[in-house]
C-alpha positions as CSV (number, residue, x, y, z in Angstrom):
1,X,-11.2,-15.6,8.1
2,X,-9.0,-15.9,10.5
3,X,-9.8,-19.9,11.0
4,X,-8.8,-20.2,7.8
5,X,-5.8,-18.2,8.0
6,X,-5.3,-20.3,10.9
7,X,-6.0,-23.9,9.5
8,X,-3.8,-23.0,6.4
9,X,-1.0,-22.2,8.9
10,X,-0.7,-18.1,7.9
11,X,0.4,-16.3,10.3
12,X,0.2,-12.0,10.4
13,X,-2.3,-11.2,8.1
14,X,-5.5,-9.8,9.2
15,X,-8.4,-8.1,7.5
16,X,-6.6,-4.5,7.9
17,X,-3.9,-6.0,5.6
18,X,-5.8,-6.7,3.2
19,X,-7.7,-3.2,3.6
20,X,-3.8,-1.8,3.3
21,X,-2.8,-4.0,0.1
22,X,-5.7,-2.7,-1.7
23,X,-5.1,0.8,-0.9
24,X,-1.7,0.4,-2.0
25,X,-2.5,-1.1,-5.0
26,X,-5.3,1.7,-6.5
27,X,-2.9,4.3,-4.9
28,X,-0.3,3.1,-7.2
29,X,-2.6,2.7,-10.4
30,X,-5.3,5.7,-9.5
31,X,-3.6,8.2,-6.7
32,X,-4.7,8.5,-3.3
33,X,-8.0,10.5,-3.9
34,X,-9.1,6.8,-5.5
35,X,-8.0,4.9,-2.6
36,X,-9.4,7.2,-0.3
37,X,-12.3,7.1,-1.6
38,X,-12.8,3.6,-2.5
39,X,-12.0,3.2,2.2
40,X,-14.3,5.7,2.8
41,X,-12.2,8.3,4.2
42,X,-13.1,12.2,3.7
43,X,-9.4,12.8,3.5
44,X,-6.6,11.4,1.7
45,X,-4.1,12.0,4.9
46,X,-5.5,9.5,6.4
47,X,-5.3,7.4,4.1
48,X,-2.2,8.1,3.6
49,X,-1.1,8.2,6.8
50,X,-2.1,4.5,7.5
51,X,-2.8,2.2,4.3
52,X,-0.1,2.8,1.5
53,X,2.8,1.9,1.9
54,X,5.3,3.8,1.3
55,X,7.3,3.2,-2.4
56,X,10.5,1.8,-1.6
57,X,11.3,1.4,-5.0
58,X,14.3,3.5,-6.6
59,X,14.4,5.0,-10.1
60,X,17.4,2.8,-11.8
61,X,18.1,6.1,-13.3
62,X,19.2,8.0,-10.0
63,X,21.8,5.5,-10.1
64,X,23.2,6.5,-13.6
65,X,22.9,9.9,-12.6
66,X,24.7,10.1,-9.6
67,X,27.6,7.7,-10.9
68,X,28.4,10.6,-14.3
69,X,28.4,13.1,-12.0
């Protein structure tokens, strides 16, 4: 992988990325028990702890919220 990676000029991705994107992703569809599971870990704080990232994302609603207040 990492020849490829390489040869197509992509730089900073490594297998745990893609381990981190995929937790991310079921965490975000499924909850963290799913991703957990799916790693392999016996505990979702790990998983936690190191794969998903963290939502960034903010409710367009606090916004509105804070701004009639």
């Amino acid at each position: 992988m990492r020849d490829v990676l390489a040869a197509a000029g992509i730089t900073g991705v490594t297998p745990h990325s893609f381990r981190r994107n995929v937790a991310t992703t079921i965490e975000r569809a499924a909850g963290a028990d799913v991703a957990a599971q799916l790693l392999g870990h016996t505990s979702t704080e790990i998983t936690v702890k190191h794969y998903i990232e963290p939502n960034t994302s903010i409710d367009a609603r606090t916004a509105t919220i804070l701004e009639t207040s």
